[in-house]
C-alpha positions in Angstrom: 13.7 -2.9 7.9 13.3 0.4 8.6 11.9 2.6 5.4 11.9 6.2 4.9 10.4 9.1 2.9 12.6 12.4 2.5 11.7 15.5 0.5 14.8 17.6 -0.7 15.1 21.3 -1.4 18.5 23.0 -2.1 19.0 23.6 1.5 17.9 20.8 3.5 16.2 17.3 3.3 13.4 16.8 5.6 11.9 13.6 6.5 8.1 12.9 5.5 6.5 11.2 8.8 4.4 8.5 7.4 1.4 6.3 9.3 3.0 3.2 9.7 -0.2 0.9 7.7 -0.7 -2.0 6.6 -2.0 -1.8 2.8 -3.5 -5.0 2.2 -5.0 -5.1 5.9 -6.2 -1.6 4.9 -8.3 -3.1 1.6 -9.4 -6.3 2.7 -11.3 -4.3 6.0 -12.5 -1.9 3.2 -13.9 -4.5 1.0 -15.1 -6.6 4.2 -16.6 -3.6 5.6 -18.6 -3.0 2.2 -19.7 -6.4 2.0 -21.5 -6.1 5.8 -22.8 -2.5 5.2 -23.8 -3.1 1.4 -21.9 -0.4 0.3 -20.1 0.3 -3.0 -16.7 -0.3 -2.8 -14.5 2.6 -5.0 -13.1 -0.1 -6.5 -14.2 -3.2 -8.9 -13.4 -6.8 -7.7 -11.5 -6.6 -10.9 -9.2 -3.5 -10.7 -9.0 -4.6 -6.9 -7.7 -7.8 -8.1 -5.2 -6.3 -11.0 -3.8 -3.8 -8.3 -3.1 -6.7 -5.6 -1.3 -8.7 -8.7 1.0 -5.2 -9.0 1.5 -4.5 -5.8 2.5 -8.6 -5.4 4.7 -8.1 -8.4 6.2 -4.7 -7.5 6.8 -6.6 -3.7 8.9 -9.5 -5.0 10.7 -7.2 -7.3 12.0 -4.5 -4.5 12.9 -8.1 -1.8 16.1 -9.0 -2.1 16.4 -12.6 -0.6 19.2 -13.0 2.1 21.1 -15.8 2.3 
């Protein structure tokens, strides 16, 4: 599935180029990488925790299952 970002004006829409990233690859080699370095991670275990849960949430809400 291709995803994409535009930004209107009155006169044109223009595509917003986007890194294609994983997210959650993104945190878990943030939080591994401040676990080997002993480094404080910017967030808690606990908001890192309550923001997976929303971004899991927000995830199933937006698939639509094909059958």
């Amino acid at each position: 599935m291709d995803i994409a970002l535009y930004e209107y004006s009155k006169t044109r829409r223009q595509e917003i180029v986007l890194d294609k990233v994983n997210p959650y690859e993104k945190s878990l080699q943030h939080a591994l990488q401040c676990f080997q370095d002993g480094s404080e991670s910017i967030l808690s275990l606990e908001q890192a925790l309550i923001s997976l849960n929303t971004a899991l949430e927000l995830k199933s809400r937006l698939t639509i299952p094909i059958s």
